[in-house]
Phi, psi and omega in degrees: 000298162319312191303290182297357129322287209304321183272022144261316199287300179317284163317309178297334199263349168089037151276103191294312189262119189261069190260112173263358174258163198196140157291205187268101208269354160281006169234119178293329190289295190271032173255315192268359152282303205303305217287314187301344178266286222267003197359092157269142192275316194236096175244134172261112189243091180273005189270175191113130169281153192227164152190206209260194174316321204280312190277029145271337186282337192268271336168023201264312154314297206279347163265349114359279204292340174266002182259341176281335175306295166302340170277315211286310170304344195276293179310324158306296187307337158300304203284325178290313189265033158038083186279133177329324209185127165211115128356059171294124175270100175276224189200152188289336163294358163291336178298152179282159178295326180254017193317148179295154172245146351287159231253129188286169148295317170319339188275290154003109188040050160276314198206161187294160185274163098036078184330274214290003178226050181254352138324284200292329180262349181268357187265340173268355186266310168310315177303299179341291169304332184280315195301314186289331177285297203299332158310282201301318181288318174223032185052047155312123183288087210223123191234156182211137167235157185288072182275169178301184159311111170273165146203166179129212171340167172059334165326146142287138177239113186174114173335326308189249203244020160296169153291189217257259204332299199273346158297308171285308145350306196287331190308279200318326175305299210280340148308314192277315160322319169241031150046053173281156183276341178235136144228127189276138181274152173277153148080180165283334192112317215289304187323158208218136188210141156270137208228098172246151175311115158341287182313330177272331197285313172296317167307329192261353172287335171279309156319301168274342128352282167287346220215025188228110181219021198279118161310331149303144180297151186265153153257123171276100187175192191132022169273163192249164190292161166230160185265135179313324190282339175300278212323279222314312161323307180278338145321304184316306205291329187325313213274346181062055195267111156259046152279177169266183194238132181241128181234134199265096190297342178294328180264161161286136191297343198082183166296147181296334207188128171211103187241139190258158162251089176252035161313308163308321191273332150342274181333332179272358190094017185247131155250171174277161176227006197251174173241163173286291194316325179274336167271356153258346136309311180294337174270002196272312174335295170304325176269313182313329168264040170182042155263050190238315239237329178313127192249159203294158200294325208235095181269019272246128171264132202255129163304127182251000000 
């Protein structure tokens, strides 16, 4: 979902040579051919498998172990073809669970993290760390931002092991089509997530791109937080669901509130330019013309 924001977002801004294609970026060898054929200059690294709650509870070696692969084959391979600049997108699940809000760089491996997704956040919390050693070791020009909840176009759709905004979204599609009188929410509702439009997370990524060069993490967000029973109120009317809405208190909430303190990059001249409401129009939109093709969120080869 990012990659193809970016590579949208990279063309509207009139950047001609674009490489939109990637090896098996888990095989370090054709990951470090790719870099020597095409040495690309500017890398953006938005890869790693990721999902929603459900799938960090399943899925927690095999999402760990591929974000660790992958961050670790890209970044050598920058360094090694000596790539102008590279990005890293780490996550707002790098934060400890009891972090102050909105939540600062400064917080980052203060306190424990967050049970159900702390695989997954210790393996991005390690990319991090790493982007920052190759700086201090061999000045690699190597950055990293933090985003908000990303969504939209492009998104995995699945009840499941989705994110939150494309898991409800499919419920509610698939409630109203088939005129179930309910649809159950994970959790209380009460949880609190800051959310940015896929298309502004590529803008502001292209942005700090030009405009960044700090060894400390950036936070990508400028949305104000909304509580998981918001969205959901607010998916029903996008999706036009006239059913109730049930919030199932057995499952887990996650962190209570996860809000970025995105002041610097405020400070640099970058705003959001989407509303939370028009960008889950614009994804309902994006699923409805392209849920016949939707492929499962977590395509994972699980270690045996």
């Amino acid at each position: 979902m990012i990659g193809q924001a970016l590579i949208r977002e990279l063309r509207l801004q009139g950047y001609a040579s674009v490489i939109d294609q990637q090896p098996d970026l888990t095989n370090a060898d054709d990951v470090d051919k790719f870099f020597g054929d095409a040495r690309p200059e500017y890398v953006f690294m938005a890869a790693g498998k990721s999902g929603g709650i459900a799938a960090n509870q399943k899925y927690p070696a095999d999402l760990m172990l591929n974000n660790l692969v992958v961050q670790s084959n890209v970044t050598v391979a920058a360094h090694r073809h000596a790539a102008t600049k590279m990005l890293f997108l780490a996550s707002s699940c790098s934060y400890p669970r009891a972090a102050p809000q909105p939540m600062r760089v400064e917080s980052l491996f203060s306190g424990p993290l967050e049970p159900t997704n702390e695989a997954y956040a210790v393996a991005k919390l390690s990319g991090i760390t790493l982007c920052q050693a190759f700086r201090r070791q061999y000045g690699d020009r190597f950055i990293v931002g933090i985003p908000a909840n990303a969504f939209g176009p492009g998104d995995d759709f699945d009840a499941e092991d989705s994110h939150v905004v494309a898991a409800l979204i499919l419920k509610m599609h698939e409630a109203k089509t088939s005129e179930q009188p309910a649809v159950h929410v994970w959790g209380t509702g009460n949880a609190r997530r800051e959310f940015i439009f896929v298309d502004d997370l590529a803008n502001a990524c292209v942005f700090v791109m030009n405009e960044y060069e700090g060894e400390e993490p950036i936070n990508l967000g400028g949305q104000e937080d909304v509580s998981i029973g918001q969205l959901a109120v607010t998916i029903k009317e996008v999706v036009d669901y006239r059913g109730e809405l049930s919030f199932d208190t057995t499952r887990p909430d996650g962190m209570p509130l996860k809000g970025l303190d995105s002041s610097p990059l405020r400070a640099l001249g970058w705003q959001p330019r989407t509303s939370l409401r028009d960008g889950l129009t614009a994804t309902y939109e994006w699923f409805l013309n392209n849920k016949d093709e939707r492929k499962p969120a977590l395509e994972l080869a699980h270690v045996r």
